[in-house]
N, C-alpha and C positions, 0 to 999 in steps of 0.2 A: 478579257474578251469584250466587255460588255464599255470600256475604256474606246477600244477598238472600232466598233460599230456606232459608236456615236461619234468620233472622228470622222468616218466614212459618210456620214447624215451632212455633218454640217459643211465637208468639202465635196458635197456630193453635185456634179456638173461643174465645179471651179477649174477642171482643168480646161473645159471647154472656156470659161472666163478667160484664162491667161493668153491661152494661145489664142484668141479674137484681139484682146487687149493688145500683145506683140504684135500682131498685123497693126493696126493702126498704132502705133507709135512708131513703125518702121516707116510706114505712108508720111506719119508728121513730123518727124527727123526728116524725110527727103524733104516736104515741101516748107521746112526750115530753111531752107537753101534757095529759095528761093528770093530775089533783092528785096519786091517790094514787100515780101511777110517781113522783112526787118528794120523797114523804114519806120521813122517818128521816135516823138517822146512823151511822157505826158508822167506830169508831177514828179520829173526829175526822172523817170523809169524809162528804159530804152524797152523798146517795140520786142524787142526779145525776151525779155524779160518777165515781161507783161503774158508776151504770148504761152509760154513756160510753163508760168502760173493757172492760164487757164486750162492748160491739159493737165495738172497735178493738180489739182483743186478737184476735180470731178472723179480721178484716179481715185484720191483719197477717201472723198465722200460716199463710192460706190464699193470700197474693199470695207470700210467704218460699216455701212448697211449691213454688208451680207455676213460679217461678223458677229453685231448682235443679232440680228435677224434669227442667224443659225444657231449660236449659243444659248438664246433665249429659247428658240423652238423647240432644240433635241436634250437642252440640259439645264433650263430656269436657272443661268449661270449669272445672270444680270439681276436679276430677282432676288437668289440667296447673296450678293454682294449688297445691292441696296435696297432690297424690299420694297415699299408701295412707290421708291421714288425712281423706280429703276425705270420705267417710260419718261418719268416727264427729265430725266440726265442723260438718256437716248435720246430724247425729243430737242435737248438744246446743243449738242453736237449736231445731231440731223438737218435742223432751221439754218443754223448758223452755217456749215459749209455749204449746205444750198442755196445761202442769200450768197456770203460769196463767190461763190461758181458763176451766176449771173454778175456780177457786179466786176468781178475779174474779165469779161468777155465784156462787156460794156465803155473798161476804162482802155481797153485790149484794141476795140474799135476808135476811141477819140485816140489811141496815139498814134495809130495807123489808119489814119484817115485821110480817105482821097486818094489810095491804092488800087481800087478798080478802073480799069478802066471802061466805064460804061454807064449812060446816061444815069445821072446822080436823077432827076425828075422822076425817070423810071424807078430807077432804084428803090425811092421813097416813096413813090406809088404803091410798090410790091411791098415795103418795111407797113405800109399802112394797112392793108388788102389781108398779109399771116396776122394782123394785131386783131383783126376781127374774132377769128374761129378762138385765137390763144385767149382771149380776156372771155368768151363765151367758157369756152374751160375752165377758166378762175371760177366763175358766176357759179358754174356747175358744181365744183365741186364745195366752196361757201355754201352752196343752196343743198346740194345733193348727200353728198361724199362725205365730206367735213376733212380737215388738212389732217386731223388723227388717223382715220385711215387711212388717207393718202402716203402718212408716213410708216404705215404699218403698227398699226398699236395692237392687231388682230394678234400679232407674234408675243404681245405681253398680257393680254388684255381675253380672256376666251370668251367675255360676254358678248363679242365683236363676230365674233367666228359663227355666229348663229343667223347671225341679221344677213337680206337677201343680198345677192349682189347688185349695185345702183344698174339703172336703164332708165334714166333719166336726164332730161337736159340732152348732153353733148354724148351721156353716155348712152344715147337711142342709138346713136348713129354708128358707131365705131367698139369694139371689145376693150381697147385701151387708149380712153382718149389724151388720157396723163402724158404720156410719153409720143403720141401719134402733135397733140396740139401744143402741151405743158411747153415744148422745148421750142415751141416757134418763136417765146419769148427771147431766146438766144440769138434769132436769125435778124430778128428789127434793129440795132444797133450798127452789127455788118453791114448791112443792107442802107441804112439810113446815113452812115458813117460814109459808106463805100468802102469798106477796110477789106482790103483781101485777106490779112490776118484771123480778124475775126469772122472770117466767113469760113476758115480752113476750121479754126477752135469750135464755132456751131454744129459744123456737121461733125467733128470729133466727139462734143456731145451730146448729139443724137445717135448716131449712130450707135456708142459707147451703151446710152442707157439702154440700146434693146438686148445689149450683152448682158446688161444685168437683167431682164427680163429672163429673156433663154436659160439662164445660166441661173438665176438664183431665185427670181420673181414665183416664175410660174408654178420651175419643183415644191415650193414652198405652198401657193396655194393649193395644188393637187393633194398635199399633208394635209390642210389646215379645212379646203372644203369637200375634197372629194373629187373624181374626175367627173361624177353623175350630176355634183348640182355643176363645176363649171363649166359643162356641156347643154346645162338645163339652161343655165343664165347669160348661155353666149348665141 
């Protein structure tokens, strides 16, 4: 029984996950099919390829979270495996797909580049204009945050689970700026490239992380803070 219930913890909203997840990968198979998402190359890698990568790359990195996340939270299952080193072997999977993720969408944009069709000036206008608020986000959270929380250490760490929630910097403005600004880092490449490819794989990534949000984010801090203080602190 007690096997049971803590199964039900840690898949608890994942069905919600999947079935958001199937819709957009249905959306990005179709607009696979499209000529110019499979135009280019770049380092010997065809545009398809490339593009692939950056919708599995995020898949992976966001199924990896909510996995430890939940086994950590409802059964210290990371913990009794590696004890005090169980965050910082969470924490080098965690870095590591997320540099990825960006860098897959970056090499994603030089090999399908020059696929939009619409003023490139413009375009780099715009790639310059999201680089504002997104680097004010980094600042925020170096200054505010710290990338430990950002990566959830609160799930391994309960000294974490005490401290207020940030409202500072970028975090005045917006309840989650991680995910509202973080991912506009994705969009200046597309945009700067002109790649229709990587403009399809940005908003897959954005979009994607608010799934993890709904889906695995939020249930987890309503466990971890309360619904009283994240109502207090939003």
């Amino acid at each position: 029984m007690f096997f049971m219930s803590q199964m039900k913890l840690i898949f608890e909203k994942q069905w919600l996950h999947a079935l958001l997840l199937a819709v957009l990968l249905i959306a990005v198979t179709l607009a696979s099919k499209l000529e110019d998402i499979n135009t280019g190359m770049f380092l010997g890698i065809s545009t398809p390829q490339w593009f692939w990568l950056a919708i599995v790359l995020p898949i992976m990195h966001q199924v990896f979270v909510w996995f430890c996340w939940r086994i950590q939270l409802h059964g210290h299952l990371l913990y009794k495996a590696f004890g005090k080193l169980s965050y910082p072997v969470y924490a080098l999977f965690f870095f590591t797909l997320g540099i990825l993720r960006v860098l897959s969408v970056f090499a994603l944009a030089i090999s399908n580049r020059d696929t939009l069709i619409l003023n490139i000036t413009i375009l780099k206008t715009f790639a310059i204009i999201i680089t504002i608020p997104a680097l004010y986000l980094l600042y925020s959270v170096m200054r505010y945050f710290s990338f430990k929380r950002a990566s959830g250490i609160d799930h391994f760490d309960e000294r974490y689970r005490s401290r207020p929630l940030v409202r500072k910097g970028i975090f005045r403005f917006t309840r989650n700026g991680m995910y509202t600004f973080g991912f506009l880092f994705l969009w200046i490449p597309a945009l700067w490239y002109a790649s229709m490819a990587a403009l399809c794989a940005a908003l897959f990534n954005h979009l994607y992380i608010w799934v993890h949000y709904f889906a695995t984010e939020f249930p987890d801090m309503k466990r971890i803070y309360g619904d009283a203080e994240l109502t207090a602190g939003k």
